[in-house]
N, C-alpha and C positions, 0 to 999 in steps of 0.2 A: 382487491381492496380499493375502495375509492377512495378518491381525492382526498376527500373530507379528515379520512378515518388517517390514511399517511400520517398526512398533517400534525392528528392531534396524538399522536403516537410519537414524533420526530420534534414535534413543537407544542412540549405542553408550555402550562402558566409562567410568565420569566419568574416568579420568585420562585419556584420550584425546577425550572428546568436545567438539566446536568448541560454540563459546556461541554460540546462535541466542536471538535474543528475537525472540519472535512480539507484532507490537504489533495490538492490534484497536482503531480509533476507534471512538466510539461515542456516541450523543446520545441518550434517549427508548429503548433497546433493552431493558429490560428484560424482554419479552416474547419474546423469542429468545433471550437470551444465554447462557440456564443450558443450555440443549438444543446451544449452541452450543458451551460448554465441556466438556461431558458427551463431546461428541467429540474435542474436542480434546485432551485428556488423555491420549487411548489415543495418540496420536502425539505428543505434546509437553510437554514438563513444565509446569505451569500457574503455577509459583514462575518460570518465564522466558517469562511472557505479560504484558503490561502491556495494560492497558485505558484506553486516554485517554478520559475522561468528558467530552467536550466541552459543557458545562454540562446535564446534563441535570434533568429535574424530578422523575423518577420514579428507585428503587432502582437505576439500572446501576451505578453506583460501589457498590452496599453488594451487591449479586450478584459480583460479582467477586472485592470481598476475599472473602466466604464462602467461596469459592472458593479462596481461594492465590494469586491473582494479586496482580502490581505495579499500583498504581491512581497515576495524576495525573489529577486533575481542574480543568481551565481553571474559573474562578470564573459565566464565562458563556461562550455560545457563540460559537466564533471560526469555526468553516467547517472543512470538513473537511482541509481540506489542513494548515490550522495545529496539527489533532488528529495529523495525520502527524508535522508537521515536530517537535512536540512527541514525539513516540514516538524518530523520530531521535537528535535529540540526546538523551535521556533513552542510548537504546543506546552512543552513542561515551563517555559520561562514568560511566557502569559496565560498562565494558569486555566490551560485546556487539559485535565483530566484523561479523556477518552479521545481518540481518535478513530476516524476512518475514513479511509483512502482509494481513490478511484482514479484510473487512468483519462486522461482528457481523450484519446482517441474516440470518446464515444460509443466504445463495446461495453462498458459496464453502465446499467439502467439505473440511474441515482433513483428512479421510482423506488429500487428494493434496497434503500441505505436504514429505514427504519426496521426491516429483516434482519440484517446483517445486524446490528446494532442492539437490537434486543434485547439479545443473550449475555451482552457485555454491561449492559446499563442494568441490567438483574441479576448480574454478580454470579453467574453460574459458569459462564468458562472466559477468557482470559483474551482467546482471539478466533476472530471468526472468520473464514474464509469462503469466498464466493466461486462454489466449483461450478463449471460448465457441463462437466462430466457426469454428475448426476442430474442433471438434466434433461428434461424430457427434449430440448430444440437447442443442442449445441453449437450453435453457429460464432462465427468469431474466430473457430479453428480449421486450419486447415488440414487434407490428409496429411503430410506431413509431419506439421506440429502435433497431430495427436499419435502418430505414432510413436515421437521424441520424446512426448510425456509417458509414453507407457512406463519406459525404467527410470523416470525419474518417480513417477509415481510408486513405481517399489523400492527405489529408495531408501524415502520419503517415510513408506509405511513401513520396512523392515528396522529403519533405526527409529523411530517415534514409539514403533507397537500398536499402533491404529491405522486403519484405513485412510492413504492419502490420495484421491483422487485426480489435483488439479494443483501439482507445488509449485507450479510458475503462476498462480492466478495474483493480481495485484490489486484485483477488489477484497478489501479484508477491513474489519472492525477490530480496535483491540483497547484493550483496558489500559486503567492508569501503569498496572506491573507491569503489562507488555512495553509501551511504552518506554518507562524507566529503562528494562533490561533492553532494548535494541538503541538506546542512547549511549550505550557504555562500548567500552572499545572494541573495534574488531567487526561492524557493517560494512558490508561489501560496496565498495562505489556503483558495482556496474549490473551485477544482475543478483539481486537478494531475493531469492525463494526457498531452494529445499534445505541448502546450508543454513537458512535465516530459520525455519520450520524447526529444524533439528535443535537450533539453539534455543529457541523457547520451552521447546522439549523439555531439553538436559534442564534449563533451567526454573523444572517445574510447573508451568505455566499451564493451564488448560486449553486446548483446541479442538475446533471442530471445523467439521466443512456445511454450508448447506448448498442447495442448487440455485442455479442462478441461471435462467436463458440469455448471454451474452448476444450481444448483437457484432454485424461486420462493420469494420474499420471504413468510414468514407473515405478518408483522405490520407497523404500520407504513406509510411510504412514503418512495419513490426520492428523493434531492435532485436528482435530473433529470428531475422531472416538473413538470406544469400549468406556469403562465407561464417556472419556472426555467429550464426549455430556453430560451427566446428569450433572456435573459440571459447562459445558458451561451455562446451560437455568439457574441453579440457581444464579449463580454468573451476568447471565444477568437480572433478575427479580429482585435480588438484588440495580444494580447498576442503570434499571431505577426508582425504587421506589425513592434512593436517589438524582439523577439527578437533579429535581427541586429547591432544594436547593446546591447543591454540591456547584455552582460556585461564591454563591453568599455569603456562610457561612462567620461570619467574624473570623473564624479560619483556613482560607484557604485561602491566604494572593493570590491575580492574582498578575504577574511580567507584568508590565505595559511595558516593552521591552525585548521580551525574545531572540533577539540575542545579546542585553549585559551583561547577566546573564550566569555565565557556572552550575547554582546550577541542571539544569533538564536534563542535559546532562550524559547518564553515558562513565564511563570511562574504555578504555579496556587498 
């Protein structure tokens, strides 16, 4: 696809163009992130990108405003999931509709955010997911990681009922429902995929995957590496055992409108 064509697919006319905020979490990214928005720009307006600076120690928050973008930053770090859930609500309570979200490390290609986005801005499925693994050049993973993903990937697909290729992938588009429903209680602070997957599931929502050629991380490292994986599978074996009941406990009170509630929002 050239330039051109992105563009006029991601950025049509303002009086007709739908409000996407592209939110990027981010902790310590400094070293990717200007090269990251450098591309992003050419497909996405950078005055509708927020950067959640999940406490970091170095320039990400003052790269970003340089930049144009919308910056919150948590006071310290909360885990990556609460950099999301913060991006979330930040979208419903300035009237961003649609979201989609990409990691700052630089493995996900903002070139394929009008891909990803498509299928959500033509009302045909709910959330889009950017798998590596149907991919023809999956790079970005290591042997490793792909092997980790195998059962999480059956999972994934044994409680959804579909093929789930890549349920840690954190390049994904999703609609206004998506949205709504991952604003309401019960997001994971620290690693949100196949339990978060399940939940849009149960709660209806359409999902797909398409392929994405991820690129390798410059700088930096994974929060799914050295010990953190052992903690990731327990705290996930954990969370879907309790899953079936979580949302339905009657000590776990659902906000029946969660963009008039500011209780699940944190605050930097």
């Amino acid at each position: 696809m050239s330039l051109a064509a992105a563009q006029s697919r991601i950025l049509p006319r303002p009086q007709d163009a739908p409000r996407v905020l592209a939110i990027i979490p981010a902790m310590n990214e400094a070293e990717n992130l200007g090269a990251l928005l450098d591309e992003l720009e050419h497909v996405h307006p950078l005055a509708h990108t927020l950067v959640v600076d999940d406490g970091s120690s170095d320039d990400t928050a003052d790269i970003a405003k340089a930049r144009g973008c919308r910056v919150v930053r948590h006071p310290f770090n909360l885990g990556y999931g609460a950099a999301l859930l913060t991006g979330y609500h930040y979208a419903l309570r300035h009237g961003f509709p649609n979201v989609v979200q990409l990691d700052a490390d630089g493995q996900h290609p903002p070139s394929l955010l009008p891909t990803l986005l498509e299928p959500v801005l033509q009302g045909g499925v709910d959330v889009v997911v950017g798998s590596r693994y149907l991919a023809v050049d999956s790079k970005g993973s290591t042997f490793v990681r792909r092997l980790g993903a195998r059962p999480l990937a059956w999972l994934a697909t044994l409680w959804t009922g579909q093929r789930i290729t890549d349920p840690t992938s954190g390049f994904q588009a999703l609609s206004p429902a998506a949205v709504a429903t991952l604003c309401s209680d019960g997001f994971p602070e620290d690693y949100p995929d196949v339990d978060v997957l399940i939940t849009l599931h149960r709660a209806g929502l359409r999902l797909i995957e398409l392929p994405v050629n991820m690129r390798d991380r410059v700088a930096g490292t994974s929060m799914h590496g050295g010990m953190r994986a052992f903690y990731y599978f327990y705290r996930l074996l954990v969370t879907l055992m309790l899953l079936p009941w979580r949302r339905t406990s009657p000590w776990r009170a659902e906000r029946k409108n969660p963009a008039a509630g500011s209780s699940g929002e944190h605050r930097s």
